[in-house]
N, C-alpha and C positions, 0 to 999 in steps of 0.2 A: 504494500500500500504506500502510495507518496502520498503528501501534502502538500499543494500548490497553492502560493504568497498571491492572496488579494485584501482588498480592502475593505470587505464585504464581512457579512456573517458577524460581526461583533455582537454579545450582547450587556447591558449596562448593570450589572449585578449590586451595586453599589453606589452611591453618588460617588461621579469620578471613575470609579472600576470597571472597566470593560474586560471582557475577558471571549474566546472564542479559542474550542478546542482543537488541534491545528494536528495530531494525528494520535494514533492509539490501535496498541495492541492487546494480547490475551493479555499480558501482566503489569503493562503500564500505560501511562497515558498523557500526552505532551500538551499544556494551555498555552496560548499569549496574552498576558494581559498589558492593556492599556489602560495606565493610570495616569492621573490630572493631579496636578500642582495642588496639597493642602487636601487630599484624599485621606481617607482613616480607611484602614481596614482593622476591624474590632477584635479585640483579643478570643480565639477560637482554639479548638483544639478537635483533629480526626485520627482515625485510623490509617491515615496514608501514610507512609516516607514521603518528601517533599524534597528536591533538592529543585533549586533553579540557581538564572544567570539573567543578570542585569544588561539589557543588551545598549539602553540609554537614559541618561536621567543618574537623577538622587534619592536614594530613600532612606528613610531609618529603620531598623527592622529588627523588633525585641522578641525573642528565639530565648523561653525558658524563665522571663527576666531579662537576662542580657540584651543590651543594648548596643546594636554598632551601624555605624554611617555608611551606606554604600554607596558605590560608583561606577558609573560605566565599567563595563569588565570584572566586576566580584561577583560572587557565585555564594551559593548557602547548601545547607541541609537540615530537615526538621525532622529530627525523629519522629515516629509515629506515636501518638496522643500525648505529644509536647504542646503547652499552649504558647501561641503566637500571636503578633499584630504589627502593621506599620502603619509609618506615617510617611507622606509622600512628600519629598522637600521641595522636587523638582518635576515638570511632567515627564517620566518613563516609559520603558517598554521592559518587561520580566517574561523568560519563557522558564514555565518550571514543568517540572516533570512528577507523576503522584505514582508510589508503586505499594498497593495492587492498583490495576486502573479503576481509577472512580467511574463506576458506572453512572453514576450522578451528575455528572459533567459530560455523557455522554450527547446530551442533549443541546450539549455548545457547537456541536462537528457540524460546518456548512457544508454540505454533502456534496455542493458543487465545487469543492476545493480538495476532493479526497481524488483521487484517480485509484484503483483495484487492479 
């Protein structure tokens, strides 16, 4: 299965958080989100692994408590049912990846960007 880059299919989960599922397997499952400048995403916690990468932009991102500043080019990992949240300093782009795949998110995939 590919994933082919459009513009299209986003949808606004959040004020600020766009997100659109951009490909996925039996075991995992890859999002892009687009975040807006002064964006909250609320302290949560799931059963996935979470690892992503800051593709642009700034965020803060507290993983456990811990709090650290990212940038362009840094990269994360969240254990599974670790609680999480950020705050968005700058508008970004984050592609993260969730393993097992969230079936839940399944429903992000613009069908017309998946090729089989």
């Amino acid at each position: 299965m590919y994933g082919i880059k459009t513009d299209n299919g986003y949808v606004e989960v959040l004020e600020g958080i766009r997100i659109k599922t951009i490909n996925h397997g039996k075991n995992t499952l890859m999002t892009e989100f687009i975040l807006k400048k002064d964006a909250l995403l609320i302290e949560h916690a799931h059963p996935y692994e979470q690892t992503g990468y800051l593709v642009k932009g700034k965020i803060k991102l507290f993983i456990d408590g811990l709090e650290r500043t990212l940038k362009q080019g840094d990269s994360w990992n969240i254990p599974s049912d670790v609680k999480h949240k950020a705050e968005i300093i700058e508008d970004s782009i984050a592609i993260e990846v969730f393993c097992p795949c969230r079936e839940d998110y399944l429903k992000f995939v613009n069908e017309i960007d998946i090729l089989y």
